[in-house]
MITIMI-391399 format. One record per residue: x negated, y, z negated of N, C-alpha, C, O in turn. Coordinates in steps of 0.1 Angstrom, whole numbers, padded with zeros to 4 digits, always signed. Layout:
<nodes>
XYZXYZXYZXYZ/...
</nodes>
This chain:
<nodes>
+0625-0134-0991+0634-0146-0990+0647-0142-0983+0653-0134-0990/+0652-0144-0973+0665-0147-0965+0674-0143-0977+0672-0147-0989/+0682-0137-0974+0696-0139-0980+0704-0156-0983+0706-0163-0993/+0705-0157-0974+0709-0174-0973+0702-0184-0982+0707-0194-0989/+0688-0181-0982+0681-0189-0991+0685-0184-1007+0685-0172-1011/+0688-0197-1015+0692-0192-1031+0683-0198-1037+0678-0209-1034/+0678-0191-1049+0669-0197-1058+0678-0205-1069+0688-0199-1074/+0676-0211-1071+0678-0225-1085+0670-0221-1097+0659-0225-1102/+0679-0211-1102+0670-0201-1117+0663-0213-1126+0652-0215-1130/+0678-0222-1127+0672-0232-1139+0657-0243-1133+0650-0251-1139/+0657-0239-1121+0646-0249-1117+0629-0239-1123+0618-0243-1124/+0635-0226-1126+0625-0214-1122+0619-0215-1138+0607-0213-1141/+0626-0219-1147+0627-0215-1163+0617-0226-1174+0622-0237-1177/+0607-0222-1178+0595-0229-1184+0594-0225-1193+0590-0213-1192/+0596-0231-1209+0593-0221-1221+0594-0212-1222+0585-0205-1226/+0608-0207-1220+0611-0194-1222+0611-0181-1213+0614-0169-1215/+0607-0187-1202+0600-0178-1193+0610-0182-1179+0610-0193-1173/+0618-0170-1176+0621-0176-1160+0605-0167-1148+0599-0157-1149/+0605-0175-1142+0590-0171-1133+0597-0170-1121+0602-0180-1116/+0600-0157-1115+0602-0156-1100+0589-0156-1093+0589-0158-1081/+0580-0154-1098+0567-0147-1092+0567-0156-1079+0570-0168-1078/+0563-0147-1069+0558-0154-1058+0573-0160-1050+0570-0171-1045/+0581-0157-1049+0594-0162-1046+0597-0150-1030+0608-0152-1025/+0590-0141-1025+0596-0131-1012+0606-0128-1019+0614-0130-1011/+0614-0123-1034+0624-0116-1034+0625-0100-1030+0616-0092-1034/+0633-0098-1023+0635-0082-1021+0646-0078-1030+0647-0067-1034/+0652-0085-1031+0663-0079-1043+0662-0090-1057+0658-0102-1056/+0666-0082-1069+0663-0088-1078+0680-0100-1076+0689-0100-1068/+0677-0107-1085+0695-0115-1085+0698-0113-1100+0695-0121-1109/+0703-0102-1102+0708-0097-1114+0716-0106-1115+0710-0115-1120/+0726-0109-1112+0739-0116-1118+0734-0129-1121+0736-0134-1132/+0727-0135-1111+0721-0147-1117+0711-0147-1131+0709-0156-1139/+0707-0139-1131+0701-0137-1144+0706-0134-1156+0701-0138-1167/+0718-0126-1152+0724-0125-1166+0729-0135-1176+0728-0135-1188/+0734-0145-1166+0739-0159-1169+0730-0167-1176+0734-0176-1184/+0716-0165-1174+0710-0171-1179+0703-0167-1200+0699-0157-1204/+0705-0179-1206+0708-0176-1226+0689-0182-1226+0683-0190-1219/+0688-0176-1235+0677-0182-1244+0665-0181-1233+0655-0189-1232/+0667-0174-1229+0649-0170-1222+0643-0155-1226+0652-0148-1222/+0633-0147-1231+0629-0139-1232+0619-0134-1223+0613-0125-1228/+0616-0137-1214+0604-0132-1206+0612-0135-1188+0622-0142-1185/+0604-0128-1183+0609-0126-1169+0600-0122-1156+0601-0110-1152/+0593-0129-1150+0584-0127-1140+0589-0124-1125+0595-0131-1118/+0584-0112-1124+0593-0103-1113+0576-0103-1102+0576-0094-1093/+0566-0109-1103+0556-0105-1099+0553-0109-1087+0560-0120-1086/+0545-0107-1075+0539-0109-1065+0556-0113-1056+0559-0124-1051/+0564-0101-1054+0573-0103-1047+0574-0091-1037+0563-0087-1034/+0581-0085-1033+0585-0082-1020+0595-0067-1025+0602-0060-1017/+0595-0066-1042+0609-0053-1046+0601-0041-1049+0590-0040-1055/+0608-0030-1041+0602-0019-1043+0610-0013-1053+0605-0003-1059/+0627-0016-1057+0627-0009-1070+0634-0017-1076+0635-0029-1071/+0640-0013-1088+0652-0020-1096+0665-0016-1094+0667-0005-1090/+0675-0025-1098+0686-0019-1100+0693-0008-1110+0687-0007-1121/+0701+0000-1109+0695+0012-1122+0703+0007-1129+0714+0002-1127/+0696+0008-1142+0703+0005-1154+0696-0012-1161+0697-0016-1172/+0686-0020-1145+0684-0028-1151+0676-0032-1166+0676-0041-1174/+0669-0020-1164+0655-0021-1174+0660-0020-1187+0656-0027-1196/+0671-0010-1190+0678-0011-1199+0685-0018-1207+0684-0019-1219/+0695-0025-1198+0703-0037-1200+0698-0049-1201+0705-0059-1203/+0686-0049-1199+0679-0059-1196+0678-0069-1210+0683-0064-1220/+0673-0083-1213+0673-0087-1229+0657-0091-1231+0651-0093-1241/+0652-0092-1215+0640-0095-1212+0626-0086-1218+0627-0074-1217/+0618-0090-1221+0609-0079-1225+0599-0071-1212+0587-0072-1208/+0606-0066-1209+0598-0057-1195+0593-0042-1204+0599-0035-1212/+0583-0042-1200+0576-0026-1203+0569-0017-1194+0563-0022-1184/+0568-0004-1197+0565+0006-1185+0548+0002-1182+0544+0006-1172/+0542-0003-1189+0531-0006-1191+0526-0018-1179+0515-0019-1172/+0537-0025-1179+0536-0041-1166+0542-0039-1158+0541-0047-1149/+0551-0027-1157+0562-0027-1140+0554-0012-1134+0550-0001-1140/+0553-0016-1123+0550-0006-1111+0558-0001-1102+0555+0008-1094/+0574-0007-1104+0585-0002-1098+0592+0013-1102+0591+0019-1112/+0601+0015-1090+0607+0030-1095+0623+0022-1096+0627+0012-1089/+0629+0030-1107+0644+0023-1108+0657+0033-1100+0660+0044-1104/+0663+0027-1089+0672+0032-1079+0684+0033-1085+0687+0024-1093/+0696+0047-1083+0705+0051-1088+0711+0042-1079+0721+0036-1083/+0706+0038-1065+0718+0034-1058+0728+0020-1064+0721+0014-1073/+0739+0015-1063+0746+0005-1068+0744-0007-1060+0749-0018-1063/
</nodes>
């Protein structure tokens, strides 16, 4: 997805679940995510990211496990 082009999280968010899946993201949009209360799951799938931001998996509130991510997590900032 272009830089220019923005995703509309709250449009993304269904029972709990925000779904990027399928969205061309190459970068995650952490900040927009963080903002977002009362969701527990997070669909990062069939996108375009080859890593994470570091620290995200951590900080994260989402339930991600090593088990469902195939990404490596990048020191870079």
């Amino acid at each position: 997805m272009p830089p220019s082009q923005k995703i509309n999280l709250k449009d993304k968010i269904d029972d709990g679940e925000i779904d990027l899946s399928m969205c061309d993201l190459q970068d995650v949009p952490v900040k927009d995510i963080a903002n977002i209360k009362n969701v527990f799951s997070l669909d990062l799938s069939n996108n375009h990211l080859i890593t994470l931001p570091f620290g995200f998996i951590e900080q994260s509130p989402y339930n991600i496990t090593e088990k469902f991510l195939h990404l490596k997590v990048s020191n870079e900032a």
